[in-house]
C-alpha positions in Angstrom: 3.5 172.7 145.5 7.1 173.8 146.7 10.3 173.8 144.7 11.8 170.5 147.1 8.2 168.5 146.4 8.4 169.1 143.0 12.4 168.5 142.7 11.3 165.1 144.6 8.6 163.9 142.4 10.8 164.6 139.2 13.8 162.6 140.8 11.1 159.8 141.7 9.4 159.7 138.2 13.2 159.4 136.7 14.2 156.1 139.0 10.5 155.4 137.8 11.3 155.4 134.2 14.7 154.0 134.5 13.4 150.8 136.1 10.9 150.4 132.8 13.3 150.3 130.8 15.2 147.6 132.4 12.8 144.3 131.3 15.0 141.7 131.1 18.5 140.5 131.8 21.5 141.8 130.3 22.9 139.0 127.6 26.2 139.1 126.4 28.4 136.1 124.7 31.4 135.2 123.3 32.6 132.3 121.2 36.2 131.2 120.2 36.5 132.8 116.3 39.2 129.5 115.5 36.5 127.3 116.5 34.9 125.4 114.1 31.2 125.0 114.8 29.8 123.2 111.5 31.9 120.0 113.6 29.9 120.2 116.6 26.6 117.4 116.3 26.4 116.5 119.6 26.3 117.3 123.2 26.1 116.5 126.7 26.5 118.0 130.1 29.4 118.0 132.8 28.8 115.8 135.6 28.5 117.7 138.0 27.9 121.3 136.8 28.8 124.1 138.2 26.0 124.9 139.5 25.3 121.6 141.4 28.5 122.6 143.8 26.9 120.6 146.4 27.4 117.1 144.6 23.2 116.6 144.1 20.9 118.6 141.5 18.6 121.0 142.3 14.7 121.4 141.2 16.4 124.5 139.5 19.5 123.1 138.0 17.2 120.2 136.5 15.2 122.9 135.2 18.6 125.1 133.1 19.6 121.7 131.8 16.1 120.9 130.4 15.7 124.4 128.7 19.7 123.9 127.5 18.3 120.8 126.0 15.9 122.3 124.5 17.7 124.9 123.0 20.0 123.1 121.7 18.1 120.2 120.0 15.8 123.0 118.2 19.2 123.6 116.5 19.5 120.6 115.3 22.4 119.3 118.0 21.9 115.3 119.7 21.8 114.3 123.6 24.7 112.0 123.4 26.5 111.5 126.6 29.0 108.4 125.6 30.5 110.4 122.8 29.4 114.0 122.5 31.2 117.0 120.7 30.4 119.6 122.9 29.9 119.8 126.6 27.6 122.1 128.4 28.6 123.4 131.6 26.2 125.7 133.6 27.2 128.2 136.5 24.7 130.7 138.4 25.6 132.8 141.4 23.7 135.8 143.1 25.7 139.1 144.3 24.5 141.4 146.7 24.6 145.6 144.9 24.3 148.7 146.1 23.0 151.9 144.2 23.7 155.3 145.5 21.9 158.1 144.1 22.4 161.5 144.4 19.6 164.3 143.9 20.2 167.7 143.9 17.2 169.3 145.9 16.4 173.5 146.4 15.5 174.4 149.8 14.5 177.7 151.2 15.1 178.6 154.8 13.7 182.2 156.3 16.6 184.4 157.3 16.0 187.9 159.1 16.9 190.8 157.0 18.3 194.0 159.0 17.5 195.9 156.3 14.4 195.2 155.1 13.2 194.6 158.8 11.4 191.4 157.9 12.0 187.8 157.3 13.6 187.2 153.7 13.3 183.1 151.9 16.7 182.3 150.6 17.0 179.4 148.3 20.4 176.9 148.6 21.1 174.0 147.4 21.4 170.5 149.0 21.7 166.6 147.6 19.6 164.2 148.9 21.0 160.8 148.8 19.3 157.3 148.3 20.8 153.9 148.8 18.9 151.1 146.9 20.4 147.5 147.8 19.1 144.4 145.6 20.4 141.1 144.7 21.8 140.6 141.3 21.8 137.4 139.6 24.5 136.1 136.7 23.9 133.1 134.8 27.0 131.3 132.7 26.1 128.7 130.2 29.7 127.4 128.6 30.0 125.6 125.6 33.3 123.5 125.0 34.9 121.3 122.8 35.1 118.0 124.2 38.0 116.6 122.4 40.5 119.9 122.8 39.0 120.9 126.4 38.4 124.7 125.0 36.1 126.5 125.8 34.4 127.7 122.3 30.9 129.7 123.2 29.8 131.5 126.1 26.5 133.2 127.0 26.0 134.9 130.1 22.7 137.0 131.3 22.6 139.2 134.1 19.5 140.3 135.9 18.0 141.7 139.3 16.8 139.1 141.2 13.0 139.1 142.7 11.3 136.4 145.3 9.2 134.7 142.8 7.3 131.3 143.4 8.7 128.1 141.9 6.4 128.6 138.8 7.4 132.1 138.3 11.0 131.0 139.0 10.9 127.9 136.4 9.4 130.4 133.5 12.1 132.9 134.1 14.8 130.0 134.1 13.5 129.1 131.0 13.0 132.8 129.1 16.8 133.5 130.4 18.1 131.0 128.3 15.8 131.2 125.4 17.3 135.0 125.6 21.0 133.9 125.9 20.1 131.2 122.6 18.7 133.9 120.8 22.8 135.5 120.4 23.9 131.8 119.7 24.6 131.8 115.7 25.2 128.1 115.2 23.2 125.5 114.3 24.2 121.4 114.4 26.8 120.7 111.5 26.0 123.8 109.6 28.6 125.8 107.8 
């Protein structure tokens, strides 16, 4: 095997190993520390959410709102849209990204030698560059105080995006936001 081939498979069983250790979105949140949570009982959503831009929901925006249900009733919170505490507000968008790459590779190219009347290899260096373009998804889910209009919690994961069927797609909606409620702290009037 040459010095290139083998420089190439190391560089392709790096990308390899970088890509398994990216399983699942990246979660981060942030919550309003003069908030106080043990108030919060209830909730409801915004009509229309952010993510229903177009005026009408979407088999996928039903679908966030049901897991955000969920989510939030197995912490003890109440679906009350006449009077609620809190109000949920959900936002997803999709950017296109780019990933450039560089590898440095050995070649050898046969130069003649005067001296040694024959033709020498002489290694030298060159990059090799690959361009990876995918589709990178961010989803918001806001939490705010009804009465003060504030914004109080806010979890957002972001991911690559895949073509998935609409059952894939539903049980991906639904582990996103069981990953973005796993960083929220609070439970229903609890101090």
């Amino acid at each position: 095997m040459s010095v290139s081939r083998l420089w190439q498979a190391f560089a392709l069983l790096s990308v390899v190993l970088l890509a398994g250790c990216a399983t699942g979105p990246r979660i981060t949140t942030d919550s309003d520390p003069s908030a106080d949570f043990a108030r919060y009982r209830s909730f409801a959503f915004y009509e229309p959410l952010a993510v229903e831009t177009e005026g009408y929901s979407t088999p996928s925006s039903n679908r966030m709102k049901a897991a955000v249900r969920r989510e939030l009733e197995a912490r003890g919170y109440v679906y009350d849209e006449s009077a609620p505490d809190l109000q949920v507000n959900i936002n997803a968008y999709v950017d296109e990204r780019t990933d450039v790459y560089n590898t440095p590779q050995m070649e050898t190219a046969l130069y003649y030698s005067y001296r040694a009347r024959s033709y020498v290899a002489v290694p030298y260096w060159t990059n090799r560059t690959d361009v990876y373009r995918y589709a990178e998804g961010t989803l918001n889910v806001d939490l705010v105080d009804a009465r003060e209009k504030a914004l109080v919690w806010e979890g957002v994961a972001v991911g690559r995006m895949s073509r998935l069927k609409p059952a894939e797609r539903a049980a991906r909606i639904d582990s996103t936001i069981a990953d973005i409620f796993a960083e929220y702290p609070h439970r229903a009037g609890a101090r």
